[in-house]
N, C-alpha and C positions, 0 to 999 in steps of 0.2 A: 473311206472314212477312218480316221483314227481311233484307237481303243477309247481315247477320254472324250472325244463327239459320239461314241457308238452308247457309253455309259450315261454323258448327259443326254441323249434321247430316251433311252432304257428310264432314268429316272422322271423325265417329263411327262413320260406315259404312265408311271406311277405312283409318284407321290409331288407335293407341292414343292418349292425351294427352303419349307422350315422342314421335311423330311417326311411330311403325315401325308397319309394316304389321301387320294382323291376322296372326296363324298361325292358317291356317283347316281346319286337322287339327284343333286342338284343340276343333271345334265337333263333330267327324264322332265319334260311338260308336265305338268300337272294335271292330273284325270278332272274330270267333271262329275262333280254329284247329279243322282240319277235325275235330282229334281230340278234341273240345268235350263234354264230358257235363253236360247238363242235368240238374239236381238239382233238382227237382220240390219236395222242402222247405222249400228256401230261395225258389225262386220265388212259390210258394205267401205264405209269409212276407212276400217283399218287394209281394204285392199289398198288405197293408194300408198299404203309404206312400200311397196312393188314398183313404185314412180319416183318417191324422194328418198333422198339418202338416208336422213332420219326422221325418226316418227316419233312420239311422244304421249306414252296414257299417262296422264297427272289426274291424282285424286286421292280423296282421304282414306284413310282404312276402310275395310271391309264396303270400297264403293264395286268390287268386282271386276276392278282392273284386271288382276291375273288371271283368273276364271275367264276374263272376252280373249284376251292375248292367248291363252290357252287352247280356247276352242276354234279360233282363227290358226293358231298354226296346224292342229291336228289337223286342218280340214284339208291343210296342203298336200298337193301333189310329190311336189320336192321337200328334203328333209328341210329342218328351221334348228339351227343351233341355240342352243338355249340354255343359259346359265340363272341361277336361283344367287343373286351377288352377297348374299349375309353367308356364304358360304365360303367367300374371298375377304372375309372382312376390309378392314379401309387399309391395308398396307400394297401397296403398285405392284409389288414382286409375287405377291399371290394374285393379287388380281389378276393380274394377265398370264399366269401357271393355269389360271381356271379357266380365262379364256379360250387359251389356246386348246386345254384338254377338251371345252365344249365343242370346238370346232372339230376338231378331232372324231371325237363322238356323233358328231352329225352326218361325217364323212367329207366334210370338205378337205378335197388334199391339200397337205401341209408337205412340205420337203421335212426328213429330220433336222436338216441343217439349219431347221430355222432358229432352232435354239429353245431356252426354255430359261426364264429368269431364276440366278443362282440366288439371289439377296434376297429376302422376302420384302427388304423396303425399298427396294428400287429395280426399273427395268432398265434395261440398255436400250440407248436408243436406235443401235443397230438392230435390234430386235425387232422395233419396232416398224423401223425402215423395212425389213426382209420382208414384213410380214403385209405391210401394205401393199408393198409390189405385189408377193404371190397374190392378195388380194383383186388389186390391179388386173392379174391377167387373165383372171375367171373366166371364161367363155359365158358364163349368167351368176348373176350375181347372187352371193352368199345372205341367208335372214339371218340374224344373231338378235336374240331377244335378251335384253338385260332387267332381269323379273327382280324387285325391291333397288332397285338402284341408287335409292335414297340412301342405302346404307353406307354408301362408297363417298364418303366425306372429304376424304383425300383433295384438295385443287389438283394434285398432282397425279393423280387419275383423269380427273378431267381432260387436262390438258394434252397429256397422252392419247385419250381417246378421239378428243378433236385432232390430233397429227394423222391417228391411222385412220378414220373418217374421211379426213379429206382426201389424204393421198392414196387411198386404198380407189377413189372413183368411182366408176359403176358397177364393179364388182364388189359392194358393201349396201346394205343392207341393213341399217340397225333401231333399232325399237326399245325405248328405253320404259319401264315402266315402274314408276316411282311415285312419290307420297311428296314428295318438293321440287324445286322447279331445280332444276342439273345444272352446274357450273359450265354452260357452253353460251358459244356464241350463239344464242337461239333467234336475237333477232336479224341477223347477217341470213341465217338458214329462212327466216321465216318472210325477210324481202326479197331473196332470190328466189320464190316460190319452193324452195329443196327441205322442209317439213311440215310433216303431217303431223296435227294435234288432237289428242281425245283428253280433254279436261272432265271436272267434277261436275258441273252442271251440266252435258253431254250425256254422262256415266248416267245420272240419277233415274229412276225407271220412272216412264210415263204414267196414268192412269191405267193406260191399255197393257202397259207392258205389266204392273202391276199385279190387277188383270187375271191375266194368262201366267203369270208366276203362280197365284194363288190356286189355279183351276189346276197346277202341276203338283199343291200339295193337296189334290180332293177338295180345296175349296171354292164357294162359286156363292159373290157377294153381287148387288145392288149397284150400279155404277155409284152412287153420292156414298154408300159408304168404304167402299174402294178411295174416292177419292179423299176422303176426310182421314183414309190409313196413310194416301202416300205424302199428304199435305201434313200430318204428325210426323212422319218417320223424312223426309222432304225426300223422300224416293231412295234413301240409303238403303243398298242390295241386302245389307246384312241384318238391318232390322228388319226390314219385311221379311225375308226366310225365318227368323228368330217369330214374330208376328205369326208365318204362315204354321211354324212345326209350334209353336205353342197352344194354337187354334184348334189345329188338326187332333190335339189331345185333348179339347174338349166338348162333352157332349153337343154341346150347345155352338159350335163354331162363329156364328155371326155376332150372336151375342157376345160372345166373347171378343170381340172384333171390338167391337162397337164401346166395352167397358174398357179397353184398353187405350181406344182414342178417349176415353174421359179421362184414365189416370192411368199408371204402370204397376199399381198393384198386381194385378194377374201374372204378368209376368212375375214380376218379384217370385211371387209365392211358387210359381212353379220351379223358378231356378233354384229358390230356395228348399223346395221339399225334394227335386231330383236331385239337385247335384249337392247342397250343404249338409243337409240330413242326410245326405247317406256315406257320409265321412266319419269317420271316427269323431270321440272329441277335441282331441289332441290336434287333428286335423281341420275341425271348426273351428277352433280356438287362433290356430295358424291365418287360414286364409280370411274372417273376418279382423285379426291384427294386420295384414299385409297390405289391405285393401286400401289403408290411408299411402301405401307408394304406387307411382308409375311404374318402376320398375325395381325389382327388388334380387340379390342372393341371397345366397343359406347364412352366409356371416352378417348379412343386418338384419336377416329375418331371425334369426337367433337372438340378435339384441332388444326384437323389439318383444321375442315370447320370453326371452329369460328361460330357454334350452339349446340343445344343443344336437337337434334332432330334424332340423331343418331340412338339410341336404336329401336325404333319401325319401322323408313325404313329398320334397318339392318335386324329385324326378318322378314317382309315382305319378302325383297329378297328372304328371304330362304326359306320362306314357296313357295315363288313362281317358286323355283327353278329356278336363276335366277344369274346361275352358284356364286350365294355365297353362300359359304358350313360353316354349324355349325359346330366348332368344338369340346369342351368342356365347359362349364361353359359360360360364353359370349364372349366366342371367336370365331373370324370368320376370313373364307379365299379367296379369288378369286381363281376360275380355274386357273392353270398357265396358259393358252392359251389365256385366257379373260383379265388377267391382262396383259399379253403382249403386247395386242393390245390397252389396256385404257393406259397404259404408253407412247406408241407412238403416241395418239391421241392427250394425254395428252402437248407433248413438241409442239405440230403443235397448238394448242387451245391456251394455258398460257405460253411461252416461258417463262424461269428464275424459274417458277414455284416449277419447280419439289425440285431444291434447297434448296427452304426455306420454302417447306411441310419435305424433309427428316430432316433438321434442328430442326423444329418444335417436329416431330416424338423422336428426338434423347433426345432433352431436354425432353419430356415428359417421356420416357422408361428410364434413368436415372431416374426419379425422382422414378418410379416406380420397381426400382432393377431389371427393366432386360438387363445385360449390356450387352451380344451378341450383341443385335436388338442396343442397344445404341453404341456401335463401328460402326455397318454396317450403322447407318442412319449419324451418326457421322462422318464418312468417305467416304459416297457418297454425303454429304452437303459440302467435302471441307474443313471442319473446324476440320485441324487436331490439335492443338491445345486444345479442349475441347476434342476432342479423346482421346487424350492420358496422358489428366489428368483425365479422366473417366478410365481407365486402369488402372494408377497409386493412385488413388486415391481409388479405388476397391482394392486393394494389388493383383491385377489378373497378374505382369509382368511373374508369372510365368506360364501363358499358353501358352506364346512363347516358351518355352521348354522342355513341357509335355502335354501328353491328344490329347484327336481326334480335339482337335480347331488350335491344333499349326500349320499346313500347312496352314488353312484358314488364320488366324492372321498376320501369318507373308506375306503372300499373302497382306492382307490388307493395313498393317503400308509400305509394301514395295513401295507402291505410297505414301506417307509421300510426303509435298511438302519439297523444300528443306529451304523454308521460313520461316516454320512452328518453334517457336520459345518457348524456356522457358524448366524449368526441366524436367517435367515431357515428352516430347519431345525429348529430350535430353537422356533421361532415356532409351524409347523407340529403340532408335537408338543405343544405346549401347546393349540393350538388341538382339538385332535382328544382330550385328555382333558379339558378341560372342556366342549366338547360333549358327553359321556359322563358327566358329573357329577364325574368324579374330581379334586376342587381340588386336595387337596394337589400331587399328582401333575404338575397342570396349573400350579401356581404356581412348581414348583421347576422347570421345561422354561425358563418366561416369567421366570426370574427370570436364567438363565443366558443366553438372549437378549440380554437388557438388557445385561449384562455386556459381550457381546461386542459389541454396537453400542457400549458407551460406551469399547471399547475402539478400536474403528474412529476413533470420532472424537476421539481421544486425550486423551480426559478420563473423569472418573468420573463414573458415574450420575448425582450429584448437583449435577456443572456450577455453572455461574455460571450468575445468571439474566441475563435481559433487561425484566425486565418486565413488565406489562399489556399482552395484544395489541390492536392497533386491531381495531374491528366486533366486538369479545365480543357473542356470541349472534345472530349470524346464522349460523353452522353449529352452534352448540349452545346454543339458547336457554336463558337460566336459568342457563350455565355460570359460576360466579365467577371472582377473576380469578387465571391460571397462577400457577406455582410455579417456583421455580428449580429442582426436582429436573427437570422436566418439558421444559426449555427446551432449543428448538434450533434456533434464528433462524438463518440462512445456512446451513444444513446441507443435502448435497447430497442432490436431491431420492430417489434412491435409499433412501436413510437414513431421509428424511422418510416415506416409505412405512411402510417399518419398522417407525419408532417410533409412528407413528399406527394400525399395526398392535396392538403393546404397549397403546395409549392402550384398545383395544378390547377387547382380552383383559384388562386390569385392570380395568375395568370392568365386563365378565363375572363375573367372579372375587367382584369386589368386591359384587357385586347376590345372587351366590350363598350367601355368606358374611355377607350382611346388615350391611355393611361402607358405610354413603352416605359418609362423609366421602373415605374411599378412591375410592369413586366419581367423588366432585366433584373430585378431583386428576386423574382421568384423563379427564372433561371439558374440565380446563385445558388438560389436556397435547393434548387434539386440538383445541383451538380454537387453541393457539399454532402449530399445524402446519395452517392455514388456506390462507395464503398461500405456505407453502412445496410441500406436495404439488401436484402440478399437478393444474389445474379436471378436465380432460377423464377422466382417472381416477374423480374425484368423482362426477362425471355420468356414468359408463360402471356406477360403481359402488354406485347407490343404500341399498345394501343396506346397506354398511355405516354410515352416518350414520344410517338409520332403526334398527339393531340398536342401537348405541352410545346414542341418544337413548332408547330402551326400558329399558335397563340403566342410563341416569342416572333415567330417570322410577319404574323400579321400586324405585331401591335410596331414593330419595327419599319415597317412597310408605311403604317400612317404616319411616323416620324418624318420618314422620306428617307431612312437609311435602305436606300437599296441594293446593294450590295452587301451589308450584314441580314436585310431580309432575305436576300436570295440565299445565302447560307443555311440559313436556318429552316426556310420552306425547302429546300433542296430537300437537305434532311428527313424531312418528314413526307414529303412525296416518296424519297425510298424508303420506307418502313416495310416488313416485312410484307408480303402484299396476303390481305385476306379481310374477310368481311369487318373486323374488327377495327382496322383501321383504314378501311375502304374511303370514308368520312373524311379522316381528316386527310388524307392522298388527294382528294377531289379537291378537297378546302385550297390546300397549298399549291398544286398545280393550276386552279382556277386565278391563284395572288400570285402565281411566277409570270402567266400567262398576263397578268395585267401590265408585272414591270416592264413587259418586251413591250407593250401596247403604249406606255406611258415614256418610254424612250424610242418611239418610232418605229417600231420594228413588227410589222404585223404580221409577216408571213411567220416569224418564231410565236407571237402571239395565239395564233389559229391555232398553227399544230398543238402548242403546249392546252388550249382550252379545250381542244377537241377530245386531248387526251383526260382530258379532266373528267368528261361526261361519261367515259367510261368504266369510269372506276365504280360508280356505287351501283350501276344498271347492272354488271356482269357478275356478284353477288348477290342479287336482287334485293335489294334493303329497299324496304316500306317508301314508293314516292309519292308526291317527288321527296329527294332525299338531297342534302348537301349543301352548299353556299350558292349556289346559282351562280357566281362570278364567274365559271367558263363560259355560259352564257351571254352574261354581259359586257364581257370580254368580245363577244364571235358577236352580239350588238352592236358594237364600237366601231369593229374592223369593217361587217356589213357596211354601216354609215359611211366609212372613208371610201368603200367598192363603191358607192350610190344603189345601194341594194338595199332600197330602205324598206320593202314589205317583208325583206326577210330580217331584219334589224327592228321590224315591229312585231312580228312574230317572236322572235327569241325574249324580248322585253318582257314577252307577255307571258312566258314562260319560266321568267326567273321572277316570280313577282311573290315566290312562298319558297324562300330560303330556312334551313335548319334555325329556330329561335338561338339557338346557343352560337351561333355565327354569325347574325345582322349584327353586324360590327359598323366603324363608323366608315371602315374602306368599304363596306358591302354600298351602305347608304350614301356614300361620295360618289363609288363608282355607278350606281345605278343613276343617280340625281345628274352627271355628267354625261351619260352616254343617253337617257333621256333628252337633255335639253341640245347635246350635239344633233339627233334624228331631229326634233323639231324646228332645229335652223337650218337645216338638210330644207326642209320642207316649205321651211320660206314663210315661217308661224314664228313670230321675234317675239312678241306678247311671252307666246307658252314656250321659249327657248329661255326669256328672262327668267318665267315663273320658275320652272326646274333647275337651274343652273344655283338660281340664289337660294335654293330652299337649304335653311336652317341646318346642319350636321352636329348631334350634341357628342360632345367630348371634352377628355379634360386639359387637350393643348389643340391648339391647330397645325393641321398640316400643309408643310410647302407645297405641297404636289396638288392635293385637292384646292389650295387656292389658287396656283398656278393652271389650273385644269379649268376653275371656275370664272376665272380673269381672262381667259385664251374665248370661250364662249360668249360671254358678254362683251369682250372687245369684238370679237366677230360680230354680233349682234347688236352692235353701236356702228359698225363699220357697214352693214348690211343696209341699215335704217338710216342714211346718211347722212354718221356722225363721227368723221373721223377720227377731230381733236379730242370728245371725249374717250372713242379706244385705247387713244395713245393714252390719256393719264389715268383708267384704269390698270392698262399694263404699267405702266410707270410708278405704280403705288405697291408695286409687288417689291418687297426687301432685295428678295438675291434670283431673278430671273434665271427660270431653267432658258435650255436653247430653242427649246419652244417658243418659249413666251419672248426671247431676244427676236427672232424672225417674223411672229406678231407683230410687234413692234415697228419692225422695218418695214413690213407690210404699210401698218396705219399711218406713219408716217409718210411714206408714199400716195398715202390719200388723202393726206391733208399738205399735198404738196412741198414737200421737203424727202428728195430723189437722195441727196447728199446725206442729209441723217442718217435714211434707209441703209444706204450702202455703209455708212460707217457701223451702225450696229451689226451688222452681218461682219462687216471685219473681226469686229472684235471677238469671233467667237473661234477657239483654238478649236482647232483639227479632233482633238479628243472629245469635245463637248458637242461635235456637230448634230449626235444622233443617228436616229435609222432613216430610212428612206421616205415617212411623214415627213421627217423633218426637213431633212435632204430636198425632196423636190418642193416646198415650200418657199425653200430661201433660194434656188434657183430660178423658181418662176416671177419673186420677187426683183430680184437681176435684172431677170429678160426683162419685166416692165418698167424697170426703169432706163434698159438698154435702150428700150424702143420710145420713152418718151423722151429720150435723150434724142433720136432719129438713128441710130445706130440698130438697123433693124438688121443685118449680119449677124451682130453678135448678139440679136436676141433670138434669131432665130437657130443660132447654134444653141443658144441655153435650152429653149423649149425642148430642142431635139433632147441633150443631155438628160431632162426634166422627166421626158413619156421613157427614157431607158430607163431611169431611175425606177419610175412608176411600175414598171413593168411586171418587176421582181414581184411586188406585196400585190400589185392589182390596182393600183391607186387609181380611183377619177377624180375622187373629191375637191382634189388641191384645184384641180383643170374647171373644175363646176365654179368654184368661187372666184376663180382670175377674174373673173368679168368680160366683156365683148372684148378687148383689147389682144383678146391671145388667139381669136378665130382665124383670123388672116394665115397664121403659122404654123396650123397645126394640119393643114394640109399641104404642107409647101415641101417639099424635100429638099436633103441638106448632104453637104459633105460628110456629117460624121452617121451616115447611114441612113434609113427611112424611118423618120421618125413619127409615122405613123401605125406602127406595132403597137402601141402603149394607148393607144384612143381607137374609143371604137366609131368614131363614122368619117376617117380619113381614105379619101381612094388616093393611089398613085398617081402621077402627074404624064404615065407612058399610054397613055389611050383607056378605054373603056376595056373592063373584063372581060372574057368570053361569058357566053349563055350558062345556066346553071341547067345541065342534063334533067334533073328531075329535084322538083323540090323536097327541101329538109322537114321531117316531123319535129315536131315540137320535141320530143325528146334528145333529137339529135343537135336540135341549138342547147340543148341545158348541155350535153355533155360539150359542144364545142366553147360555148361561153367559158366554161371550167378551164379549158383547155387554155382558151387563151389567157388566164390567170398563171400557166405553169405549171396547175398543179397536176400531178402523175394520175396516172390510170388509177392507181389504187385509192389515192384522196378524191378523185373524181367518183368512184364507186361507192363509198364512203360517206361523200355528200349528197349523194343523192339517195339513197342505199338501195342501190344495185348489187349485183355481183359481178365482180371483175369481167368477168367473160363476156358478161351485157356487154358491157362499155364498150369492150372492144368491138364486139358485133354494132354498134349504133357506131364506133368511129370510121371502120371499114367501109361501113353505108355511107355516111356523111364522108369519106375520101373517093368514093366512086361516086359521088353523086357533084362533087367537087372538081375530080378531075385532078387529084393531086395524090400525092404516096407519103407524106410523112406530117408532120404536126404544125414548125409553122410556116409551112406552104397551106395547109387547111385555115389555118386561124389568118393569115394575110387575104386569101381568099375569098373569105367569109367576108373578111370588113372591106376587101373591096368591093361587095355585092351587095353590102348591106343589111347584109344577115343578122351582125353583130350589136 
């Protein structure tokens, strides 16, 4: 080993990559107070983390997560490495310094050369690699328990942790226990059976276990009044201890029980004469002013006593255990139980008080960038006004309509007085009813806004302009160029917030209402506010450019610009990826996924919708969450498989899209791929009713008519009515190449072969589409080849037709040929066996051999998949298996076959009939 390997070992075993010593508590379990009840069910439970890879206690505070995780690992035979993670705060290069040292500590051998991350903000990912392999070869596998894990906010922790998870294999062992749900793939873990869960209602103690906690503090209650304690406290571990050590002090224990299930006075009073009254006053005067924060330091708690003595009482408390808890760095918090009771002492002591400490509080947390705490102290002072120019002046309006804050937020702004006055105000209140769908509503709030901005800057709305701005479309690609209504070059940047706020919510509005041109103006207007909003804002606030780029790309999308919407959605599907803009990622890859769908192309379809659905579930934002169109998308495509119970399942799944996204593509595309499954179904009535239903908007779209003219011509052509298909299609302005091969189709059925074939001429090479389309206009061919008697060359096209098919999975086209195409789709042909692409073709060289033993139903779902194309891991995926399954169910299904590789299995199958 080298002198500089021998040193960076020396300091992995000593201090973190910022240079500070280990805290070597955070390696040591945590002891158990004497009055400890082991809970036998949960123990039991948390043995299976010995079986799956990872394991998971989720619950609220003081539910006694750490305290079960605690006295489960002590009880093991083998060590349990065990990390306390507020001790690694959220930066990856300590995080895994702390790891590595718990392992260490536990004795699991490490090589020195595994390294030890030098950066405190990032690991190497060779490190990472090392460390999974040594993992890897464990002869028994390593427990690492990750005790507050909620703290570790980082994605890019996560994500790390999922790499050495997986590849570490059976020698890892990991047990996360956390207060929020962890940024992993949990339900991948939780379909392959490979995690164990202990949630909050698990956690909560029975009557029994109650109980026997109480008989631990000397008390011993009446089962109905036992149950009436854990039915008030709803079994939370850390009131009933609080319940049981408050009891136990006095004389009278039941009774006391008993006045506490009527009210919380008793406690009050006791927390309040042991721990308030025996503080100084200086000290009272402190923690009943603190009591109105979550979380507080010595430099706001100073602002809200008006001293400057903060710092050493606050450590005191803690040392004194004096229910304020250190949390990180010099942050501190009250019990929630102790704060409750200093809050209500508090309004009976200093009436008005509380007020204008949250006031206080709110100015100072602004100043200090953190504007959650500064909305919440901001909006329980009252003064919604600085609220919501703290919002707006953050460029934050867009967590009203994305990210885990938007129920709270709008919870919040929803008490807005109705006095409460000025743009930003104004902004606020537009913002929170078009996120509710309410336009009118939302546009008369946003329209009074404007007013008062253009009065601030002492001119009208419609200004003088300035110009073309330099770098159009590096913050909004595709945007054309500003307007003078929109202009406001030198405008101080306060304003610029503002109006770029306005830029957003018109473009909402404008997407809602089907309105692109309105759109493309409020594009302008936030690319000419580029340079004036400051960057750091920008980057603080990704959300909002990824929402605005979805709302230019969607409102562009119902014009029928699909290629300036695929720009623009592009865009905003790559927004920086994080809960915040998790929303609109889903939104836009759901509308990218429709254009491949609306130009023929279903297998980019799927993939692009599939990926859509995981954007807001692996954040876990409140569902369902998003536009639903990657669903109605994977509806569509279903439909074209003839997979119609699973195309009526997703239906019914997309049917409670985000309000602020039922846009007029949400309701074209649902009303379309609706009435496409009930012409599937052979139901013309309810294929009419849906197809024709009503889309309000403020121009129409080529696409959605051309979508809605393709179904109704079908469904005139179905009900045996040619001539009227054709001059539905015929009434359409500028036929996509859809609707031209419709055409040649209905003309084909109202007998004119010649027509048919000349509208198919006419369609250049560029325009022909995807593989929808593709095998449409060849099976059109074939039947006019064959009503020609030229059955050659239509049995060459059909072949052509099922290769075609093949690629996306097509049957639909083959469902609606009619009887005329049966003769040839079991027939074989020069340009190969064109019975790959259909499933009930056998070959024409004798009968199959015998099938060795029959297929379980699960081995036809993965072979059906298969013969789709799609890979093991989309096959995994769709079913949600884990990869390894699959393989084990295709391994069966190839020995049960009699074949070794994929489409020897899938040709196999449909010669047997399987398929």
């Amino acid at each position: 080993m080298s002198e500089s390997e021998e040193n960076d070992a020396e300091r992995a075993v000593d201090a973190d990559p910022q240079g500070d010593p280990f805290l070597r508590t955070r390696f040591v379990v945590p002891p158990r107070p004497v009055a400890f009840l082991r809970r036998e069910r949960l123990v039991s439970h948390l043995d299976r983390a010995l079986r799956t890879p990872l394991t998971m206690v989720n619950g609220p505070a003081g539910a006694g997560k750490t305290l079960l995780v605690a006295d489960w690992a002590a009880a093991r035979e083998t060590p349990v490495a065990w990390l306390t993670t507020d001790a690694a705060g959220q930066r990856p290069g300590v995080f895994w310094a702390y790891l590595l040292q718990a392992l260490r500590a536990s004795g699991t051998p490490l090589p020195a050369g595994i390294g030890c991350p030098a950066d405190a903000g990032r690991a190497p990912p060779t490190l990472l690699a090392r460390l999974a392999a040594e993992l890897s070869a464990l002869e028994r596998p390593v427990v690492v328990v990750l005790d507050e894990y909620d703290r570790a906010t980082d994605p890019e922790i996560a994500e790390q942790l999922e790499f050495v998870l997986h590849h570490a294999g059976d020698g890892l062992r990991l047990v996360l226990v956390t207060r929020t749900e962890p940024l992993l793939p949990l339900h991948r873990y939780r379909a392959a059976g490979d995690l164990t869960e202990i949630r909050g209602a698990e956690l909560a103690f029975t009557c029994e276990e109650a109980a026997a906690l109480l008989e631990l503090h000397g008390l011993r209650l009446p089962e109905p009044a036992t149950r009436g304690l854990v039915e008030r406290t709803r079994g939370w571990a850390a009131g009933l201890r609080l319940c049981a050590l408050a009891a136990r002090e006095s004389p009278d224990p039941q009774t006391y029980l008993k006045e506490f299930e009527a009210d919380r006075t008793s406690v009050a009073d006791f927390l309040l004469a042991e721990v308030l009254r025996q503080q100084p006053a200086e000290t009272q005067d402190l923690l009943l002013r603190v009591s109105v924060l979550d979380r507080f330091r010595p430099d706001l708690v100073n602002a809200l006593t008006g001293r400057t003595d903060a710092e050493p009482i606050l450590a005191g408390l803690c040392r004194a255990n004096a229910f304020v808890e250190h949390l990180e760095q010099d942050w501190y918090r009250l019990h929630p139980l102790f704060g409750e009771i200093l809050r209500a002492h508090l309004r009976v002591r200093s009436p008005g008080l509380e007020t204008e400490l949250h006031r206080r509080a709110a100015r100072w947390l602004r100043g200090s960038g953190s504007l959650t705490e500064t909305l919440g102290h901001g909006a329980a002072a009252g003064d919604w006004q600085f609220t919501a120019d703290a919002l707006v002046d953050d460029l934050a309006i867009g967590w009203l309509f994305t990210g885990l804050r938007s129920d709270e937020l709008g919870e919040l702004f929803s008490r807005m007085a109705p006095e409460a006055a000025g743009p930003a105000a104004e902004l606020v209140r537009a913002a929170r009813e078009l996120s509710r769908h309410e336009v009118d509503r939302g546009l008369g709030h946003l329209r009074r806004a404007e007013e008062g901005l253009a009065a601030e800057l002492g001119r009208t709305a419609t200004g003088t302009g300035t110009g073309p701005a330099a770098g159009l479309g590096e913050l909004l690609p595709g945007a054309p160029d500003p307007t003078a209504e929109w202009s406001l070059s030198g405008a101080e940047p306060a304003l610029a917030q503002a109006r770029l706020t306005c830029a957003l919510l018109e473009a909402l509005a404008a997407r809602l209402t089907g309105a692109p041109a309105r759109a493309e103006l409020a594009a302008s207007a936030a690319e000419t506010l580029r340079d004036v909003v400051p960057a750091h804002l920008l980057d603080r606030h990704p959300e909002l450019i990824a929402l605005l780029l979805a709302h230019l790309g969607s409102a562009r999308l119902w014009a029928g610009r699909f290629e300036d919407a695929q720009t623009a959605l592009t865009g905003a599907a790559g927004a920086v990826a994080g809960a915040s803009t998790a929303l609109a990622r889903e939104d836009s890859l759901g509308r990218l996924a429709l254009i491949d769908y609306l130009n023929g192309r279903l297998a980019g379809a799927e993939r692009t919708a599939r990926a859509a659905l995981t954007e807001t579930e692996r954040y876990g934002l409140p569902q369902p969450a998003g536009s639903g169109m990657g669903r109605l998308v994977l509806a569509a495509v279903a439909v074209e498989r003839d997979d119609l119970g699973r195309a009526q399942a997703l239906l019914e799944q997309a049917t409670e899209p985000h309000p602020a996204l039922r846009d007029p593509v949400m309701e074209a595309g649902r009303a379309i791929a609706t009435a496409r499954l009930h012409l599937a179904r052979g139901d013309i009535a309810a294929a009419f009713t849906s197809a024709e239903r009503t889309v309000q908007a403020a121009v129409a779209s080529p696409w959605a008519a051309g979508q809605t003219a393709l179904v109704v011509s079908a469904a005139h052509l179905a009900d045996g009515r040619p001539e009227t298909a054709v001059k539905v299609l015929q009434a359409l302005p500028d036929a996509a190449p859809a609707c031209t091969v419709a055409s040649a189709r209905a003309e084909l059925a109202a007998g004119r072969p010649l027509a048919a074939i000349d509208l198919l001429d006419r369609l250049r090479p560029e325009d022909r589409g995807g593989p929808a389309v593709t095998v449409r206009a060849l099976l059109v061919r074939a039947q006019a080849a064959d009503e020609a008697g030229d059955r050659a060359a239509a049995r060459a096209l059909v072949a052509l037709a099922l290769r075609e098919a093949r690629r996306d999975g097509l049957r639909r086209p083959f469902a609606e040929a009619g009887p005329w195409i049966r003769p040839f789709l079991g027939a074989p042909t020069s340009h190969g066996p064109a019975t790959e692409a259909h499933p009930r073709v056998r070959p024409a060289d004798g009968p199959p051999p015998p099938v060795v033993e029959e297929l379980t139903g699960r081995e036809r779902d993965v072979l059906s998949r298969l013969a789709l194309t799609m890979s093991t891991q989309e096959i995994a995926a769709d079913l949600y298996l884990s990869v390894n399954t699959v393989k084990t169910h295709l391994k069966s299904a190839y020995r049960k076959l009699s074949v070794s590789r994929r489409n020897e299995a899938v040709r196999r199958a449909r010669d047997l009939g399987l398929l």
